[in-house]
N, CA, C and O atoms as a GROMACS GRO file, in nm:
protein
  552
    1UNK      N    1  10.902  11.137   9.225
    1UNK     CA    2  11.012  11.120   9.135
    1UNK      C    3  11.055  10.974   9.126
    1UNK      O    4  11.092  10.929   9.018
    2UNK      N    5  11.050  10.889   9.247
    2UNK     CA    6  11.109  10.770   9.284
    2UNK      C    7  11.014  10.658   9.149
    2UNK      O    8  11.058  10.554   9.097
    3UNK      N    9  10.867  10.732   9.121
    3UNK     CA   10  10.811  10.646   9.026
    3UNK      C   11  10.803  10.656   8.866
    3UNK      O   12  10.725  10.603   8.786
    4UNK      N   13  10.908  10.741   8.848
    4UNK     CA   14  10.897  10.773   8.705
    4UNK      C   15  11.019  10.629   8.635
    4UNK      O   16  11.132  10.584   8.653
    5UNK      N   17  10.885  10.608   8.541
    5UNK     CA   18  10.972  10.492   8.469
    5UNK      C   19  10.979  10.383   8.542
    5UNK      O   20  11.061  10.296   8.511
    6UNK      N   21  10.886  10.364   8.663
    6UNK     CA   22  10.826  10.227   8.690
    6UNK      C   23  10.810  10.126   8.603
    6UNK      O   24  10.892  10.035   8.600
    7UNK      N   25  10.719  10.130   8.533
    7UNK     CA   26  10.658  10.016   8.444
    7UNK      C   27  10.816   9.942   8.356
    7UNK      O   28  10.813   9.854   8.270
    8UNK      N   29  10.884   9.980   8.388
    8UNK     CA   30  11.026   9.956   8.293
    8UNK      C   31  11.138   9.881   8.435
    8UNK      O   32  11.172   9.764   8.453
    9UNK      N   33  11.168   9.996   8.508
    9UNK     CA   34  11.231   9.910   8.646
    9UNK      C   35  11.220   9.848   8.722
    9UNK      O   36  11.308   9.784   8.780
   10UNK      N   37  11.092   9.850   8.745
   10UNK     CA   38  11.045   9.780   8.846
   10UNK      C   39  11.020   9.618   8.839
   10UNK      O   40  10.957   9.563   8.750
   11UNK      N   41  11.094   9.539   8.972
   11UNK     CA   42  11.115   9.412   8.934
   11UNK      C   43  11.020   9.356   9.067
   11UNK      O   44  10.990   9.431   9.160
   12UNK      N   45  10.985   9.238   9.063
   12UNK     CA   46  10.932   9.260   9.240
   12UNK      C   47  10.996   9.091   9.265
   12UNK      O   48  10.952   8.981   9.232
   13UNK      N   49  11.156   9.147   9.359
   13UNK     CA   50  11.204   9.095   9.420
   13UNK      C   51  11.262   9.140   9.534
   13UNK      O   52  11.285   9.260   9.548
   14UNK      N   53  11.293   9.049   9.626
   14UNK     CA   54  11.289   9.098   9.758
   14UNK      C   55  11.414   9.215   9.716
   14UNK      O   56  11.364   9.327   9.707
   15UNK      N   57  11.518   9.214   9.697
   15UNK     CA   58  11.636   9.320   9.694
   15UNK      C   59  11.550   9.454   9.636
   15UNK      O   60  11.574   9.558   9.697
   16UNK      N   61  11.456   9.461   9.530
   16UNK     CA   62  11.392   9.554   9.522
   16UNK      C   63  11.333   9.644   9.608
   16UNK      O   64  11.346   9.767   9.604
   17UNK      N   65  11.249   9.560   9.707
   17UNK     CA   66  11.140   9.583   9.813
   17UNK      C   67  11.250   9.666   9.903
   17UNK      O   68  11.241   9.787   9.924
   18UNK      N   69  11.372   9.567   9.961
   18UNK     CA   70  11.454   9.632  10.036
   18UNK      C   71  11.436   9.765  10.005
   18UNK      O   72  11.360   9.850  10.052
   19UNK      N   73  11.555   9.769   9.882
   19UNK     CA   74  11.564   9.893   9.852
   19UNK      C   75  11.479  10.028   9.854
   19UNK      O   76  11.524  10.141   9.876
   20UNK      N   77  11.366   9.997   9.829
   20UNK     CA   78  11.260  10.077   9.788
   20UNK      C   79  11.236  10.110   9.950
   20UNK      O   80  11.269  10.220   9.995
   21UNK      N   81  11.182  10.015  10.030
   21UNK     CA   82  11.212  10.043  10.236
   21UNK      C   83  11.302  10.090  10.220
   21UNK      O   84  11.275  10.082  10.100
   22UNK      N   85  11.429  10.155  10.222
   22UNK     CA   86  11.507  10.218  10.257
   22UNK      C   87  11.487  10.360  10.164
   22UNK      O   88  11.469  10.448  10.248
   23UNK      N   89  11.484  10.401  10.071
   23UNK     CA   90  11.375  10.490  10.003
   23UNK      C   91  11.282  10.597  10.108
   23UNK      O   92  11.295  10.711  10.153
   24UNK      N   93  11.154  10.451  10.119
   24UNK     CA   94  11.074  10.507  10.192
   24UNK      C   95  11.062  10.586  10.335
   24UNK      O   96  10.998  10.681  10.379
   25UNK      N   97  11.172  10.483  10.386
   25UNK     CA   98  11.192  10.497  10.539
   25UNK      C   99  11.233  10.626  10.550
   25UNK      O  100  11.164  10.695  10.625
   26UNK      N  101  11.322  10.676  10.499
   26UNK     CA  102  11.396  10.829  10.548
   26UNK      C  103  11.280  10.920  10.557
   26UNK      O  104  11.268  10.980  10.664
   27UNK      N  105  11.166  10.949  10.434
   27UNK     CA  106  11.032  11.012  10.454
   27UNK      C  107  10.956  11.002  10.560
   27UNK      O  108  10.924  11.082  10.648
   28UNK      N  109  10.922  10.849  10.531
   28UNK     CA  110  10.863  10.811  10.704
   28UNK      C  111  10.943  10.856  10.821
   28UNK      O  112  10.864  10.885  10.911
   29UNK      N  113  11.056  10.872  10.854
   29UNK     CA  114  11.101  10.915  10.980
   29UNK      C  115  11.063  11.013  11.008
   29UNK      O  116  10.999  11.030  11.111
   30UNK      N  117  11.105  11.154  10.882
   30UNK     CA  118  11.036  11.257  10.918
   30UNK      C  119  10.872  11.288  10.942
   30UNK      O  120  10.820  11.376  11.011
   31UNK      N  121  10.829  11.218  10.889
   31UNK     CA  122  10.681  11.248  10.886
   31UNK      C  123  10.629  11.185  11.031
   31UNK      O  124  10.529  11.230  11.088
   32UNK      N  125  10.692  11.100  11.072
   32UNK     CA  126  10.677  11.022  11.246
   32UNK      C  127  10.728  11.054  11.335
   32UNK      O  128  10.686  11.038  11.449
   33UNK      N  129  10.819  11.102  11.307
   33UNK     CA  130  10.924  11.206  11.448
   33UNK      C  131  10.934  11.138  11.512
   33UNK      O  132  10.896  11.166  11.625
   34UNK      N  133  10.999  10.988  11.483
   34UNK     CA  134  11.023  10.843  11.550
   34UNK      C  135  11.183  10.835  11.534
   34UNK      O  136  11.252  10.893  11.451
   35UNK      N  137  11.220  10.751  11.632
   35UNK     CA  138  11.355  10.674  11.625
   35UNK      C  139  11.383  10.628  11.536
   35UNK      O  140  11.291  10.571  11.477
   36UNK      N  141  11.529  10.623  11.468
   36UNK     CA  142  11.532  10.515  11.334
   36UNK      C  143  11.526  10.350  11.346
   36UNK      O  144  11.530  10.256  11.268
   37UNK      N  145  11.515  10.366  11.471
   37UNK     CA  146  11.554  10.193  11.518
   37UNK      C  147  11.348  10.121  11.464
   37UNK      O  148  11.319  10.003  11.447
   38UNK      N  149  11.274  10.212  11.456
   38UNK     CA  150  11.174  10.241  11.443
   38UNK      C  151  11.131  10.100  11.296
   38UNK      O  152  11.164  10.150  11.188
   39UNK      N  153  11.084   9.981  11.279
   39UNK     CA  154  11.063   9.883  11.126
   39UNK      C  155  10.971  10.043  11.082
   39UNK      O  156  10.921  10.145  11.129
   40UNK      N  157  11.008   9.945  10.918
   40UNK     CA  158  10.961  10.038  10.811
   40UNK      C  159  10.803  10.022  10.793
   40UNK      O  160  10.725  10.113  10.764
   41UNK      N  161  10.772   9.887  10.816
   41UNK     CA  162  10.633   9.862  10.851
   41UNK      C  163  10.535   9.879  10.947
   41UNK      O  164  10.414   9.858  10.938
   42UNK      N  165  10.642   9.946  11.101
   42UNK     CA  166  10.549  10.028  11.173
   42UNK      C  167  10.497  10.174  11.169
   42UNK      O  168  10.394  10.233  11.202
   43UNK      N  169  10.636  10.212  11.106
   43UNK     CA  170  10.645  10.381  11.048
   43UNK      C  171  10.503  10.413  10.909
   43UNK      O  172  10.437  10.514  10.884
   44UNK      N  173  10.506  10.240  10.832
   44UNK     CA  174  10.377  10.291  10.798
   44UNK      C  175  10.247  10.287  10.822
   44UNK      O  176  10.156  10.344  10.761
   45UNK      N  177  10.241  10.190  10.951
   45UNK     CA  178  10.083  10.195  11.031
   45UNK      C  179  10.127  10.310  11.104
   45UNK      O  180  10.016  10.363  11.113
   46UNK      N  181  10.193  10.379  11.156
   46UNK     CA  182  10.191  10.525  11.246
   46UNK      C  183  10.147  10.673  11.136
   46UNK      O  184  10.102  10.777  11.185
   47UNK      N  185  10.177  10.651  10.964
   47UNK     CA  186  10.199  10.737  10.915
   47UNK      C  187  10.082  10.755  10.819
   47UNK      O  188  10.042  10.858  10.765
   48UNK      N  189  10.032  10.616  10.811
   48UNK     CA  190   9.891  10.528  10.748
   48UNK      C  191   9.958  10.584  10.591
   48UNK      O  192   9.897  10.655  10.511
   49UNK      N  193  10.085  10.536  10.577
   49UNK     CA  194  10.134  10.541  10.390
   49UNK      C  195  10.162  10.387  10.367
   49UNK      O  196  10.219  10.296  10.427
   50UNK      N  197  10.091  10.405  10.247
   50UNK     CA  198  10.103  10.253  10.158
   50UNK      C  199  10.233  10.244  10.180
   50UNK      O  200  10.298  10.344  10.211
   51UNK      N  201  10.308  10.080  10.161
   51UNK     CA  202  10.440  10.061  10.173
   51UNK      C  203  10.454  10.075  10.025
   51UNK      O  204  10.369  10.030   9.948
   52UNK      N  205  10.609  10.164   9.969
   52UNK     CA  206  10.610  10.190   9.871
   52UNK      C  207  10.611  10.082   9.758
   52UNK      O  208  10.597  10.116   9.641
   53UNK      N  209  10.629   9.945   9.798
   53UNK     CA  210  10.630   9.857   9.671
   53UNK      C  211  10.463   9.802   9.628
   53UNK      O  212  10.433   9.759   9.517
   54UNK      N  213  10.384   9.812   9.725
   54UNK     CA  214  10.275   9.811   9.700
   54UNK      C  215  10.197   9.910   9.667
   54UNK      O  216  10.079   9.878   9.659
   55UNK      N  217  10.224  10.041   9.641
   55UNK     CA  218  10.183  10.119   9.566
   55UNK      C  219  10.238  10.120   9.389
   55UNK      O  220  10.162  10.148   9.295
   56UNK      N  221  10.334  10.096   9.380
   56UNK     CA  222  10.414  10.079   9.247
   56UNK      C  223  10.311   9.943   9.189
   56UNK      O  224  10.235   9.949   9.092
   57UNK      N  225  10.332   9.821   9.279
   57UNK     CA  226  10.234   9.713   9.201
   57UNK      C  227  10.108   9.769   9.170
   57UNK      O  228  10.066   9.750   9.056
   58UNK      N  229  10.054   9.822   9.234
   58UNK     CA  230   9.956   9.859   9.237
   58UNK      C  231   9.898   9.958   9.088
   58UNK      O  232   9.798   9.925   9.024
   59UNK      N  233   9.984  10.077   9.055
   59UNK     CA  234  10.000  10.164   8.932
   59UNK      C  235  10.055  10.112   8.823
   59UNK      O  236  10.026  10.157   8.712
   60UNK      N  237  10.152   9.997   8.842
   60UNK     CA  238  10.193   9.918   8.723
   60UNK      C  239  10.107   9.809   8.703
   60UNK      O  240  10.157   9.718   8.637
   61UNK      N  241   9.946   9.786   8.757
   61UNK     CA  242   9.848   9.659   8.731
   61UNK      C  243   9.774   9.782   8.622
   61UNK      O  244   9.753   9.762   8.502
   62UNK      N  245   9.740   9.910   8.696
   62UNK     CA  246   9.691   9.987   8.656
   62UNK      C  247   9.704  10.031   8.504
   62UNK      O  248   9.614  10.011   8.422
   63UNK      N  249   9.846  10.105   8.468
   63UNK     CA  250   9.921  10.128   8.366
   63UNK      C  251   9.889   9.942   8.295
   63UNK      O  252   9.871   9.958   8.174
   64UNK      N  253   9.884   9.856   8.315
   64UNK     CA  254   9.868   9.770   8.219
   64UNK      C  255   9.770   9.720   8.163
   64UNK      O  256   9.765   9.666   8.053
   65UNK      N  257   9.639   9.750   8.286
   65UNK     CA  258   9.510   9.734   8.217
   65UNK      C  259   9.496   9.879   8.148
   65UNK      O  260   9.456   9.849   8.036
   66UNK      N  261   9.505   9.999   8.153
   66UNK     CA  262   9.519  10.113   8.037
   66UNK      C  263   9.543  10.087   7.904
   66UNK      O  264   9.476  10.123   7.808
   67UNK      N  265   9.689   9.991   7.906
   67UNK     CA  266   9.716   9.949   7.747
   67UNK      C  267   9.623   9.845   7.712
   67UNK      O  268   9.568   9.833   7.603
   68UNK      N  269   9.611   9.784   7.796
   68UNK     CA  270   9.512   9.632   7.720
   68UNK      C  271   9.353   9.734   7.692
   68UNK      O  272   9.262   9.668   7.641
   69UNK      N  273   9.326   9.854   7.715
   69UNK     CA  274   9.188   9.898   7.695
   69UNK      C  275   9.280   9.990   7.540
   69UNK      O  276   9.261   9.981   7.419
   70UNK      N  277   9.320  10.022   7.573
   70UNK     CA  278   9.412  10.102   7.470
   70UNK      C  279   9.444   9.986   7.311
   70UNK      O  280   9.412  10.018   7.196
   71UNK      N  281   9.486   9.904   7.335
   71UNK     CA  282   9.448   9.776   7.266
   71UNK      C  283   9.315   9.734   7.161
   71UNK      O  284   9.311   9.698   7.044
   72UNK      N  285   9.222   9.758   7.256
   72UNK     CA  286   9.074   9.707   7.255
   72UNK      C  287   9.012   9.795   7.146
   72UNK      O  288   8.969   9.779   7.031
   73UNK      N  289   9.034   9.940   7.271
   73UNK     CA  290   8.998  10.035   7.146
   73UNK      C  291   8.984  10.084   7.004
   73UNK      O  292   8.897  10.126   6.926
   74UNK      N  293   9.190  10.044   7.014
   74UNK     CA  294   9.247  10.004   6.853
   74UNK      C  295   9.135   9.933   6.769
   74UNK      O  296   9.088   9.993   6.672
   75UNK      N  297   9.089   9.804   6.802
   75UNK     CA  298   9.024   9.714   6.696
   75UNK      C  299   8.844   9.730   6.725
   75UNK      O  300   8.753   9.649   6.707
   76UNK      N  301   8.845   9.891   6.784
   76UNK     CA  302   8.657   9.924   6.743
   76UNK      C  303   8.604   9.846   6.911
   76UNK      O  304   8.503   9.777   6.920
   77UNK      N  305   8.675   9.869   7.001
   77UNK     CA  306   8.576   9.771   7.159
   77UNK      C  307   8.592   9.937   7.279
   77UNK      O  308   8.684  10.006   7.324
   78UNK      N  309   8.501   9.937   7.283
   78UNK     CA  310   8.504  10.067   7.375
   78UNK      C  311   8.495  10.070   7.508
   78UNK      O  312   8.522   9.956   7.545
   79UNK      N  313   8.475  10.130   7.592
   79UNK     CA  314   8.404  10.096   7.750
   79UNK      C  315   8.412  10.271   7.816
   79UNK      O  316   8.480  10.373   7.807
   80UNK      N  317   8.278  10.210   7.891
   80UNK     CA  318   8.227  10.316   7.943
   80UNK      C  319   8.281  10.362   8.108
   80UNK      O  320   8.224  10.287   8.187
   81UNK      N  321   8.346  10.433   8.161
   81UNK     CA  322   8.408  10.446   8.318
   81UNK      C  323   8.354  10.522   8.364
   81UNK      O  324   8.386  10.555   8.478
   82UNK      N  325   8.239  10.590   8.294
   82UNK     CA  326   8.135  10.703   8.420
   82UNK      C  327   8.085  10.652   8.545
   82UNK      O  328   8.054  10.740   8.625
   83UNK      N  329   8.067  10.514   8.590
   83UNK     CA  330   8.034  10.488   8.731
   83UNK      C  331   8.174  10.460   8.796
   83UNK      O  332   8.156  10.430   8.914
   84UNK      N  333   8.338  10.461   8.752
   84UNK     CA  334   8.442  10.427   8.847
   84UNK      C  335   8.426  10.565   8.912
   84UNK      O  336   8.415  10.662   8.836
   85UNK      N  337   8.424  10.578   9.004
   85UNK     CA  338   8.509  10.709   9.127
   85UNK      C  339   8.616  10.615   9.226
   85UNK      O  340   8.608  10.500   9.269
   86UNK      N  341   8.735  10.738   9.240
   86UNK     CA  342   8.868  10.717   9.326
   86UNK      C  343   8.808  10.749   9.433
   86UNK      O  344   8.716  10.831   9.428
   87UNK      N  345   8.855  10.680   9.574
   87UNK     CA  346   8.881  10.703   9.694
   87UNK      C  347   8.969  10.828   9.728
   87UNK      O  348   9.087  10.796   9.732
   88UNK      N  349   8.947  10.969   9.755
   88UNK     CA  350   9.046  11.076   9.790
   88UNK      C  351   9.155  11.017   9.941
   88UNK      O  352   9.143  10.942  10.038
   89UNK      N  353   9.195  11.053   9.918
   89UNK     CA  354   9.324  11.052   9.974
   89UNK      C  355   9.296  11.089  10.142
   89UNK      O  356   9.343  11.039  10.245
   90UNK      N  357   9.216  11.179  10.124
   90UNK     CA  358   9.167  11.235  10.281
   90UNK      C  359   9.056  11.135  10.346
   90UNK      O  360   8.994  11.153  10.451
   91UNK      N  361   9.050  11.067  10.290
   91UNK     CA  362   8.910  10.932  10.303
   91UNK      C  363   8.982  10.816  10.367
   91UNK      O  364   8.918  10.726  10.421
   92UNK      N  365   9.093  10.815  10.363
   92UNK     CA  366   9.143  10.698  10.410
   92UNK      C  367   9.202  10.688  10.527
   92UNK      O  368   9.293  10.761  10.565
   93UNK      N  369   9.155  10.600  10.589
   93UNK     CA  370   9.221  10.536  10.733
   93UNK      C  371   9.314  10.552  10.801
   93UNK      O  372   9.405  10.519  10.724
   94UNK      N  373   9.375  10.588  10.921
   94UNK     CA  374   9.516  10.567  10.993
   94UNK      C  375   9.488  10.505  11.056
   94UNK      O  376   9.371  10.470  11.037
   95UNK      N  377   9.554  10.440  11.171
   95UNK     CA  378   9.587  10.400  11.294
   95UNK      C  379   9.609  10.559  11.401
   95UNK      O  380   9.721  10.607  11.382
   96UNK      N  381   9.542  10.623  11.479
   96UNK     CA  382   9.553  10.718  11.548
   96UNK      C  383   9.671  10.697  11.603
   96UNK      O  384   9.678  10.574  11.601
   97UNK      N  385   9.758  10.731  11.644
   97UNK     CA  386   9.890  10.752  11.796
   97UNK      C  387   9.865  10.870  11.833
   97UNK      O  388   9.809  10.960  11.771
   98UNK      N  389   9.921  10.868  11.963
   98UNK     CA  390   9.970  10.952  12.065
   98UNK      C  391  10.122  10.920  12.140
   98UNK      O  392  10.175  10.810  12.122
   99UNK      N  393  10.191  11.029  12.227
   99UNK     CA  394  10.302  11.053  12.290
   99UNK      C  395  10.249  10.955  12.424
   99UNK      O  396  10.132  10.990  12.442
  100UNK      N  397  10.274  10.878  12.498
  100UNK     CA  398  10.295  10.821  12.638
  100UNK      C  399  10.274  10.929  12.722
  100UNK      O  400  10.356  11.021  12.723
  101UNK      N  401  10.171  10.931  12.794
  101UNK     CA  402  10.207  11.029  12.918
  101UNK      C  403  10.100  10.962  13.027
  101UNK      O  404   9.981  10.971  12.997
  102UNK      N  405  10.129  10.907  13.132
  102UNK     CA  406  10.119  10.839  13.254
  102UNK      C  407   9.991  10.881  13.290
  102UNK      O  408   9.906  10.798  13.321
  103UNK      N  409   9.964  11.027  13.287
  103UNK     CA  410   9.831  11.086  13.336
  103UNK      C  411   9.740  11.125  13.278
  103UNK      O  412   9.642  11.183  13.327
  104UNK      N  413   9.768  11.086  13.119
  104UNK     CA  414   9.579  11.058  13.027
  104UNK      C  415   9.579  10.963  12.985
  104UNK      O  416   9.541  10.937  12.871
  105UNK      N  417   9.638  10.854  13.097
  105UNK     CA  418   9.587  10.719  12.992
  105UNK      C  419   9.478  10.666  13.123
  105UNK      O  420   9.516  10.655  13.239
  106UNK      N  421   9.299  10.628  13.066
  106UNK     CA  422   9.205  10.545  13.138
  106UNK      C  423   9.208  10.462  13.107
  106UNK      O  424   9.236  10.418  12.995
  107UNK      N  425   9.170  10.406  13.217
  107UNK     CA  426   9.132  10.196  13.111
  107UNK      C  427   9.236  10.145  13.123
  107UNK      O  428   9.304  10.185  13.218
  108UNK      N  429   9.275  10.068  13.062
  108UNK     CA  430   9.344   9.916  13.048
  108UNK      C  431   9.458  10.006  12.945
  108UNK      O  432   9.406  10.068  12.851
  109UNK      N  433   9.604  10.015  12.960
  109UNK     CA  434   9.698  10.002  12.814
  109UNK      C  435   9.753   9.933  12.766
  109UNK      O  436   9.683   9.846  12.818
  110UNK      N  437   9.840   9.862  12.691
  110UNK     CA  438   9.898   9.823  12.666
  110UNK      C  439  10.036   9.865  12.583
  110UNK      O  440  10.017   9.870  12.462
  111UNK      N  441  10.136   9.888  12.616
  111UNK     CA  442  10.246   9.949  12.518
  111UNK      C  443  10.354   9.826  12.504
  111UNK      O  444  10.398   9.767  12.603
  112UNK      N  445  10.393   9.790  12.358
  112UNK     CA  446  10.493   9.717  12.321
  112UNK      C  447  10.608   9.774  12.244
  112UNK      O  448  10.618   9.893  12.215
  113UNK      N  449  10.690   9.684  12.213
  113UNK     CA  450  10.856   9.744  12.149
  113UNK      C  451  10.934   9.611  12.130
  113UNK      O  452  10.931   9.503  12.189
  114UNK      N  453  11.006   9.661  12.025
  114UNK     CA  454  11.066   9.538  11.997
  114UNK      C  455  11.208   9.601  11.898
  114UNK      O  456  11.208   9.711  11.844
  115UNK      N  457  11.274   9.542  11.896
  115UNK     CA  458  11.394   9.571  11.806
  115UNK      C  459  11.483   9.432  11.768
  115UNK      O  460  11.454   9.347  11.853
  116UNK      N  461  11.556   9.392  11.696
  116UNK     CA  462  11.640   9.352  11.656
  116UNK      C  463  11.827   9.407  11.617
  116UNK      O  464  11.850   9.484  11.523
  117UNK      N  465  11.926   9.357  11.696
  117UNK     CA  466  12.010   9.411  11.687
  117UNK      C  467  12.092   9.272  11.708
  117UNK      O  468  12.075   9.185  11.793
  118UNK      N  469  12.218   9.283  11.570
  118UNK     CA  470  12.356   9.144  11.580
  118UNK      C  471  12.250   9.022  11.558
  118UNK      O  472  12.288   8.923  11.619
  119UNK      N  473  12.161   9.008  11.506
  119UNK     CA  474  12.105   8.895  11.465
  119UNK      C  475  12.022   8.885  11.580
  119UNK      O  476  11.945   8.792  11.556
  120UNK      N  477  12.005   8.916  11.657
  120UNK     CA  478  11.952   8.880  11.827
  120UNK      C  479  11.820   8.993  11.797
  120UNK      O  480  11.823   9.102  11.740
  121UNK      N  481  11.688   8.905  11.868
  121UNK     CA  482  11.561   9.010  11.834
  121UNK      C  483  11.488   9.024  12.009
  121UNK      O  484  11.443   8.931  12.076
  122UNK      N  485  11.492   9.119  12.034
  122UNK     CA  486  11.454   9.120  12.199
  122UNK      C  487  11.265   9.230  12.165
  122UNK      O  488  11.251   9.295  12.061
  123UNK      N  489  11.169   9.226  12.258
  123UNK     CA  490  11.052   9.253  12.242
  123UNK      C  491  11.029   9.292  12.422
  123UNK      O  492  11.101   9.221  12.492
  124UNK      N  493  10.949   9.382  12.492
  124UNK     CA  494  10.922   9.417  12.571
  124UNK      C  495  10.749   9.458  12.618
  124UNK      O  496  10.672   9.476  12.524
  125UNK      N  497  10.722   9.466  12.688
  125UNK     CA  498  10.559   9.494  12.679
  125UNK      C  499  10.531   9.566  12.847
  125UNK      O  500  10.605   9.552  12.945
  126UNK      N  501  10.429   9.626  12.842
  126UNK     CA  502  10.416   9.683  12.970
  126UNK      C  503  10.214   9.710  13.002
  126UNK      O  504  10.136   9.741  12.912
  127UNK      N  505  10.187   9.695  13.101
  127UNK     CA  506  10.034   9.700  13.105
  127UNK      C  507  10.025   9.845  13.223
  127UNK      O  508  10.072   9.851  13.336
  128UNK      N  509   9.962   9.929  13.162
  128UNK     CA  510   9.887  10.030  13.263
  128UNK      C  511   9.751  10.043  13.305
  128UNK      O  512   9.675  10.067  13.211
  129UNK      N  513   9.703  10.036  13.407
  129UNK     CA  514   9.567  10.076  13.432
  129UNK      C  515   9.539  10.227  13.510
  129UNK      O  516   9.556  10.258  13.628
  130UNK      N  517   9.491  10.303  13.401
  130UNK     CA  518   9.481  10.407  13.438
  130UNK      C  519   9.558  10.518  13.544
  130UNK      O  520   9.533  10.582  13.646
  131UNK      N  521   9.693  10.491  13.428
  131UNK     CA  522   9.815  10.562  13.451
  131UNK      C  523   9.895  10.459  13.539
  131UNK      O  524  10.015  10.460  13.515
  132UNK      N  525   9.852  10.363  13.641
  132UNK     CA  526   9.945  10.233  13.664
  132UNK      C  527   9.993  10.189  13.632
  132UNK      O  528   9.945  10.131  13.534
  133UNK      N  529  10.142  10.156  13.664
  133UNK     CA  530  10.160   9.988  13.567
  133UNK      C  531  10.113   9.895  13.689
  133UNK      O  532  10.103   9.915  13.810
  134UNK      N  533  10.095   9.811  13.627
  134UNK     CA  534  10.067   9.696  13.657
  134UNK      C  535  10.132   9.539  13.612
  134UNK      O  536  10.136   9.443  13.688
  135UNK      N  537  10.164   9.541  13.523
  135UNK     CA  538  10.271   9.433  13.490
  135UNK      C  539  10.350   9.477  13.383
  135UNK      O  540  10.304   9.542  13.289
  136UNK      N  541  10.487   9.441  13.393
  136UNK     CA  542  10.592   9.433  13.249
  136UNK      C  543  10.650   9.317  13.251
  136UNK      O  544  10.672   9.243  13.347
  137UNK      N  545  10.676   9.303  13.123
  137UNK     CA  546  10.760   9.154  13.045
  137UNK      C  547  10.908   9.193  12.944
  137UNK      O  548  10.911   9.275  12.852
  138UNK      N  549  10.988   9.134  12.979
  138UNK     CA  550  11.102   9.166  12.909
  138UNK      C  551  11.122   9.021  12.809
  138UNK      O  552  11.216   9.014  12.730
   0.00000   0.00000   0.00000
């Protein structure tokens, strides 16, 4: 619904983008079963969804090369699209996650975090070896 009548509203400035992250984010929470303290740009490597303003650029480059063929057509110029095929949706990439749990992690881990709160941005990190820690950094 959020894209109907794109090609008309859509501006691409940062207050836009905001907006549109805040949009997105409430979906992404549910779909991540994450904290809200959670950036909107990690919720979408956890959720592997385009960030919503780059999908909109993306359909409004689209929608504009349509008219410029739409155009073409008008004055007798044709073109042929039997070799384009779409990428399905199920074809595409995530970033895997999992829940933390001390006793299936082998190997080397690494877990980070970070937040920003009052202008102040604090980041944390922790190393496990096979369910160990072994070092943390605040």
């Amino acid at each position: 619904m959020i894209f109907y009548g794109k090609e008309i509203w859509f501006k691409e400035n940062v207050a836009m983008r905001e907006k549109l992250f805040q949009i997105q984010k409430t979906g992404l929470l549910a779909i991540a079963k994450t904290y809200k303290t959670v950036s909107t740009f990690a919720l979408n490597l956890l959720t592997g969804c385009t960030p919503i303003d780059i999908t909109i650029k993306e359909e409004n480059e689209i929608w504009q090369q349509q008219q410029e063929i739409k155009k073409l057509e008008n004055i007798g110029i044709f073109f042929n699209f039997d070799y384009a095929t779409e990428v399905s949706p199920w074809k595409i990439n995530s970033i895997p996650w999992r829940t933390f749990n001390e006793k299936n992690y082998i190997g080397i881990n690494v877990l980070t975090d970070g937040s920003k709160i009052n202008n102040r941005v604090g980041c944390a990190m922790v190393v496990f070896e096979d369910g160990n820690e072994k070092e943390h950094e605040i």
